[in-house]
C-alpha positions, -999 to +999 in steps of 0.1 A: -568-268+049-531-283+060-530-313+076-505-302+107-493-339+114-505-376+105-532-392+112-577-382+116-570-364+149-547-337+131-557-304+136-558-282+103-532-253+099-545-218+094-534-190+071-522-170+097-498-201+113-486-207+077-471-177+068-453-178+108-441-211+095-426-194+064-411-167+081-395-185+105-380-206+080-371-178+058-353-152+082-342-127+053-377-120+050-397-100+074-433-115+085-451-089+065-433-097+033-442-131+034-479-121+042-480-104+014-467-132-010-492-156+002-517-134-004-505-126-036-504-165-045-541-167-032-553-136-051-536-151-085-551-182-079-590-170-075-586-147-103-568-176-128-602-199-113-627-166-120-612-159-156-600-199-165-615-221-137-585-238-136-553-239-110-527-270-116-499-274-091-476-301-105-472-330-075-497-313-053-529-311-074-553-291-097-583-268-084-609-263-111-648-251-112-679-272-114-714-259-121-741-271-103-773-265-116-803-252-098-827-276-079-854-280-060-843-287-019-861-282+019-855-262+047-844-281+071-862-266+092-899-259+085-892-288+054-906-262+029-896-264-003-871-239-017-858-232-048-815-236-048-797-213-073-776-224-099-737-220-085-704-226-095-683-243-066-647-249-063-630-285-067-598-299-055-583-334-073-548-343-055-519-348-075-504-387-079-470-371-053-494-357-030-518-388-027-482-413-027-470-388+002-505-390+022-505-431+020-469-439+026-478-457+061-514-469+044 
Protein backbone atom coordinates (compact mmCIF):
# COMPACT_ATOMS: atom_id res chain seq x y z
CA UNK A 1 0.00 0.00 0.00
CA UNK A 2 0.98 4.04 -0.49
CA UNK A 3 1.03 6.00 2.21
CA UNK A 4 -1.20 9.12 0.77
CA UNK A 5 0.34 11.70 3.36
CA UNK A 6 2.40 11.72 6.77
CA UNK A 7 1.74 10.52 9.64
CA UNK A 8 -0.53 6.89 11.38
CA UNK A 9 -3.83 8.40 10.30
CA UNK A 10 -2.89 8.36 6.50
CA UNK A 11 -5.22 6.62 4.42
CA UNK A 12 -3.50 4.05 1.97
CA UNK A 13 -3.68 4.85 -1.90
CA UNK A 14 -5.31 2.31 -4.18
CA UNK A 15 -4.36 0.92 -7.53
CA UNK A 16 -7.06 2.49 -9.16
CA UNK A 17 -6.19 6.23 -7.59
CA UNK A 18 -2.55 5.63 -8.64
CA UNK A 19 -2.78 5.25 -12.04
CA UNK A 20 -5.41 8.71 -11.95
CA UNK A 21 -2.48 10.21 -10.29
CA UNK A 22 -0.15 9.22 -13.21
CA UNK A 23 -2.36 10.26 -15.81
CA UNK A 24 -2.95 13.32 -14.56
CA UNK A 25 0.49 14.03 -14.31
CA UNK A 26 1.33 12.64 -17.61
CA UNK A 27 -1.26 14.32 -20.06
CA UNK A 28 0.31 12.82 -23.39
CA UNK A 29 -0.95 9.60 -22.16
CA UNK A 30 -4.47 8.54 -22.06
CA UNK A 31 -5.84 6.81 -18.67
CA UNK A 32 -5.96 3.46 -20.33
CA UNK A 33 -2.35 3.54 -21.40
CA UNK A 34 -1.12 4.17 -18.16
CA UNK A 35 -3.50 1.28 -16.78
CA UNK A 36 -2.01 -0.79 -18.83
CA UNK A 37 1.73 -0.04 -17.90
CA UNK A 38 1.09 -0.50 -14.28
CA UNK A 39 -0.28 -3.55 -14.88
CA UNK A 40 2.35 -4.49 -16.92
CA UNK A 41 5.00 -3.49 -14.13
CA UNK A 42 2.84 -5.67 -11.64
CA UNK A 43 2.52 -8.62 -13.95
CA UNK A 44 6.60 -8.60 -14.52
CA UNK A 45 7.05 -8.20 -11.02
CA UNK A 46 4.94 -11.54 -9.87
CA UNK A 47 6.23 -13.52 -12.60
CA UNK A 48 10.24 -12.29 -11.84
CA UNK A 49 9.05 -13.41 -7.76
CA UNK A 50 7.26 -16.91 -9.31
CA UNK A 51 10.42 -17.76 -11.54
CA UNK A 52 13.41 -15.90 -9.20
CA UNK A 53 11.61 -14.83 -5.92
CA UNK A 54 13.30 -11.79 -6.17
CA UNK A 55 12.21 -7.96 -7.08
CA UNK A 56 14.98 -5.13 -6.17
CA UNK A 57 13.96 -1.47 -6.70
CA UNK A 58 17.13 0.61 -6.14
CA UNK A 59 16.16 3.49 -3.22
CA UNK A 60 12.76 2.03 -2.74
CA UNK A 61 13.42 -1.64 -1.68
CA UNK A 62 13.56 -5.41 -2.55
CA UNK A 63 10.49 -7.94 -2.52
CA UNK A 64 11.64 -11.53 -2.17
CA UNK A 65 9.89 -15.00 -1.09
CA UNK A 66 10.07 -16.83 2.17
CA UNK A 67 8.90 -20.31 2.88
CA UNK A 68 7.12 -21.12 5.69
CA UNK A 69 6.85 -24.52 6.66
CA UNK A 70 3.86 -26.43 7.64
CA UNK A 71 2.60 -26.42 11.28
CA UNK A 72 0.36 -27.42 13.53
CA UNK A 73 -2.38 -24.29 14.55
CA UNK A 74 -6.24 -23.90 16.09
CA UNK A 75 -9.33 -22.79 14.85
CA UNK A 76 -10.05 -19.95 16.39
CA UNK A 77 -13.11 -20.86 16.71
CA UNK A 78 -14.01 -24.40 17.91
CA UNK A 79 -9.88 -24.34 19.08
CA UNK A 80 -9.47 -27.61 17.13
CA UNK A 81 -6.45 -28.38 15.97
CA UNK A 82 -5.63 -28.01 12.26
CA UNK A 83 -2.95 -28.89 10.21
CA UNK A 84 -1.42 -25.35 8.26
CA UNK A 85 0.19 -26.12 4.83
CA UNK A 86 3.52 -25.39 3.93
CA UNK A 87 3.36 -21.77 1.88
CA UNK A 88 5.57 -19.50 0.30
CA UNK A 89 4.62 -15.76 1.23
CA UNK A 90 5.79 -12.53 -0.14
CA UNK A 91 8.37 -10.09 1.76
CA UNK A 92 9.07 -6.52 1.50
CA UNK A 93 12.65 -4.94 3.08
CA UNK A 94 12.64 -0.96 2.36
CA UNK A 95 15.51 0.45 0.72
CA UNK A 96 18.11 2.84 3.03
CA UNK A 97 16.32 6.18 0.48
CA UNK A 98 13.02 5.00 1.29
CA UNK A 99 13.44 4.36 5.09
CA UNK A 100 15.81 8.14 5.21
CA UNK A 101 12.58 9.62 3.29
CA UNK A 102 9.88 8.04 5.78
CA UNK A 103 11.96 9.32 9.07
CA UNK A 104 12.97 12.77 7.93
CA UNK A 105 10.62 14.46 10.72
CA UNK A 106 11.52 11.24 13.17
Amino acid sequence: MVRAGKGLGARAMIKSELIAKLANENPHLTQKDVERVVSVIFERMIQALEASGRVELRGFGAFSVRSRPARAGRNPRTGEPVEVKAKHVPFFKSGKELRERLNVDA
